[in-house]
N, C-alpha and C positions, 0 to 999 in steps of 0.2 A: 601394574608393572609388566614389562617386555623381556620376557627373556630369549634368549637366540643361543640354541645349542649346535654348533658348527662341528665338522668331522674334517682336523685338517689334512685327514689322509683322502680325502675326495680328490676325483678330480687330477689324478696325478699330485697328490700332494698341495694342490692348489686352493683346498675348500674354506683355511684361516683367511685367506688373502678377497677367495669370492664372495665368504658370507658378508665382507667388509662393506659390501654394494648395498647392504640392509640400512646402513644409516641414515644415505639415499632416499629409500622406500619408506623406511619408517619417520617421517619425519616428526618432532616434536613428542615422540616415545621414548627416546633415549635407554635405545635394549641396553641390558646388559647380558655381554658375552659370557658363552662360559662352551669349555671344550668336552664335546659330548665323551669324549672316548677316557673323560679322568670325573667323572661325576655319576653319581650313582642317582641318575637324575628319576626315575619311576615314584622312588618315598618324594622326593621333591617335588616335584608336578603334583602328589595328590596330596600335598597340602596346601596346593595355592587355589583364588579364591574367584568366583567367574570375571571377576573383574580383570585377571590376568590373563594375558597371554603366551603362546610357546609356539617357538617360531625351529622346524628342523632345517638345519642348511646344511645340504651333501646332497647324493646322489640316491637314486633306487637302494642300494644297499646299505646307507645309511637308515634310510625310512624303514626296510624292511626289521633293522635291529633292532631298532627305535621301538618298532612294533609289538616283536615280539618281546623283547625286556619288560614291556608295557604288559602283558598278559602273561607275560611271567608272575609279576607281580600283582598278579589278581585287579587289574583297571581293568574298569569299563567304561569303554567311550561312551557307551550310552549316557550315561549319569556321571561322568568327571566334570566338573567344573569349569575348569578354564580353558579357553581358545587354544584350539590348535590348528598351526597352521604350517605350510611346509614351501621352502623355498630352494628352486634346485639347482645347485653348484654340485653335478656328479659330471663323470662323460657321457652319461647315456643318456640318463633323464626321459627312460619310456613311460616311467607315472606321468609325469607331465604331459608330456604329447599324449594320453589319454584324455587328461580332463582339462586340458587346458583353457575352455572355454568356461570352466567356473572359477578361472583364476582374476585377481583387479591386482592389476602393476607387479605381473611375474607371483604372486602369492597366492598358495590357496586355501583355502579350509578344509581338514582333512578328517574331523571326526566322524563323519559320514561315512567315507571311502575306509577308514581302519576300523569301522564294527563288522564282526561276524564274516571275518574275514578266512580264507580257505587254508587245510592244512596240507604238508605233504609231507609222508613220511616214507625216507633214505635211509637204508643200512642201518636200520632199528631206532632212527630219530626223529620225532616227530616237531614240525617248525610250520610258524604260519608264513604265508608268502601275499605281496602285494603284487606283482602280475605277473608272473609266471614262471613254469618249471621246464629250461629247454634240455633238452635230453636228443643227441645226436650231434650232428656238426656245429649245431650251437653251441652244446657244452665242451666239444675241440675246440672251438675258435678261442673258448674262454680257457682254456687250460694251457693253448701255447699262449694268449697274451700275457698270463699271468708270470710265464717262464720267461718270456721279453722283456716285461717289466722288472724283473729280479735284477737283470744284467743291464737297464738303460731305463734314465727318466722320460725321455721320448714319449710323444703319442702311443700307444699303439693304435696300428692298422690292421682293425677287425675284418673289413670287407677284402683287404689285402690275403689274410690267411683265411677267409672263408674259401677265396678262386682256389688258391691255393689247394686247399684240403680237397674242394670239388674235383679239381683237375688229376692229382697225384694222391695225396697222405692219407686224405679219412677213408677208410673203409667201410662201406653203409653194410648194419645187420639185419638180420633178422626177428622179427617182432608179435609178440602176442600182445593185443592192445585189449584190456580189458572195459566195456564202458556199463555201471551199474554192471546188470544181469547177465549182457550179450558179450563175447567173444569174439574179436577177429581176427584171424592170420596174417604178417604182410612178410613179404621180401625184400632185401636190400631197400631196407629203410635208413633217408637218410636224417629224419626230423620227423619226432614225434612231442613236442609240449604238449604242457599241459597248461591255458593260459584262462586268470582271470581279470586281464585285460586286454586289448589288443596288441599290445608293441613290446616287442625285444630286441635286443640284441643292438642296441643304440637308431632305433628307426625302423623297423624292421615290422611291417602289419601286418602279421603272423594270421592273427585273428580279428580281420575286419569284424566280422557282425558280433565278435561278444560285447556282452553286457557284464559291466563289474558292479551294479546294484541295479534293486529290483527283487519283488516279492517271490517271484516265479525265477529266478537267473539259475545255469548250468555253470559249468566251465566246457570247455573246450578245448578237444584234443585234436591236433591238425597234424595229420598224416602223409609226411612226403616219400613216396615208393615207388620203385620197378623200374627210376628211372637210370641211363645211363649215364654217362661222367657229362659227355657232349649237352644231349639234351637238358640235364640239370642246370648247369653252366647257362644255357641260355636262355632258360627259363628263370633262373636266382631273383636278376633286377626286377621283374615284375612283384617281387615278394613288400616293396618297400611300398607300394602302393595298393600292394591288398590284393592285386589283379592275379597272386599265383594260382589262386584260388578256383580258376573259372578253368584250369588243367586239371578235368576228374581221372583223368585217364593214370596222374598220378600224384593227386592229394586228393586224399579224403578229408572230410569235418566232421567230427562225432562229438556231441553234447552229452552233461551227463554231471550227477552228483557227484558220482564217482570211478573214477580212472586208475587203474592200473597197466603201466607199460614196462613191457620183461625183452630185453633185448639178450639175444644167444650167445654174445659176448660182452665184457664189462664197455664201459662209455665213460668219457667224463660227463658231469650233468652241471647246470647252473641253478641256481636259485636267484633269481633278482641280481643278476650277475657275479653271485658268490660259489667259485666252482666246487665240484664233491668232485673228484677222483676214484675209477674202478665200480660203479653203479652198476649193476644185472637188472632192477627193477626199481620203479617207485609209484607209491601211492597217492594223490592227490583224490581231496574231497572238501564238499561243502558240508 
């Protein structure tokens, strides 16, 4: 049997209407729907039997619940039995444009990618994350979209208030980036994640060369500093192609088990685009 747990708050609200493309895909499975956000779905999934499937459909922050609910409740991908798989009806959808290339017909298999998967731990909570923790103007972008969306179903326009923040609002802080054992200083910092994937922020290749599996993997913390509003601004669009990276003069790339970033004033932070409000520091580790 097929089951397809949809999140119809995806997507602007849109995610009952997208997972519907699933009957499409699935042809001659005849899922049965069921609304991820009214089903205490973690005891259900570990009674079903390898012969079945589980299909998530929503965005990054849907998979990231999904996740954790799942090791909440003591699963291990390693040794659960049935199919999982994950189809993406979010706005951002940066797990996908990671692995896209082990997906057949927009679908992928995800047991692999949710084992032994990294923690980070915010204002005394600790949560696992599927690709990454943006902490600076990322997690602004995310904090006034979230205020946008209160008051209008509208897209929002993240690259719109990213200029935005660059040009006038965000004010970049000051940072002690801790990686494993070594310590670094930085100033007017305006992006410091901590990624274990490459893509945030809806497109956004933060972290070309990380790897999200892999016997030897780090994470990655990518350090945007020193720079001014102007220079920032016209360096932003090279970020979507990975290319901001090759500006040492101001991003750094530091790998590493484990990350701690302490900004000298609070931040909003994101999690897999689910914002925290008022963050001073957080933990990330494998």
């Amino acid at each position: 049997m097929t089951y397809v747990f949809f999140n119809p708050l995806a997507d602007n609200k849109q995610g009952e209407l997208n997972s519907q493309k699933l009957k499409e895909l699935l042809v001659g499975k005849n899922p049965e729907f069921k609304d991820i956000t009214k089903n205490d779905y973690p005891d259900f999934i570990k009674t079903l039997s390898a012969e079945d499937e589980v299909v998530i459909a929503g965005g990054d922050g849907t998979l990231n619940r999904f996740a954790n609910a799942m090791y909440d409740a003591g699963v291990d991908f390693e040794t659960l039995k049935p199919q999982v798989l994950y189809y993406p009806c979010g706005s951002g959808n940066d797990f996908m444009r990671d692995v896209q290339d082990f997906a057949v017909n927009g679908i992928v298999a995800v047991k692999d990618f949710l084992k032994n998967l990294p923690k980070v731990t915010v204002n005394g909570k600790t949560s696992r994350f599927i690709n990454g923790i943006g902490y600076g103007i990322e997690g602004y972008c995310c904090e006034v979209g979230d205020e946008l969306r209160k008051k209008s179903d509208k897209p929002v326009n993240y690259a719109g208030i990213a200029i935005k923040g660059v040009l006038f609002n965000f004010k970049p802080r000051n940072a002690k980036v801790t990686i494993d054992d070594k310590t670094y200083q930085y100033k007017k910092v305006w992006l410091a994640p901590s990624m274990n994937g490459c893509y945030m922020g809806g497109g956004m290749k933060i972290a070309p060369d990380q790897e999200r599996t892999g016997k030897d993997r780090k994470l990655s913390c990518v350090v945007w500093f020193g720079s001014g509003r102007l220079k920032t601004l016209m360096v932003f669009p090279s970020i979507f192609k990975g290319e901001h990276v090759t500006h040492k003069e101001m991003i750094q790339v530091h790998e590493g088990k484990k990350i701690t970033v302490e900004f000298d004033k609070p931040c909003a932070l994101q999690i897999d685009g689910e914002t925290v409000l008022g963050v001073t520091s957080y933990t990330a580790e494998l």
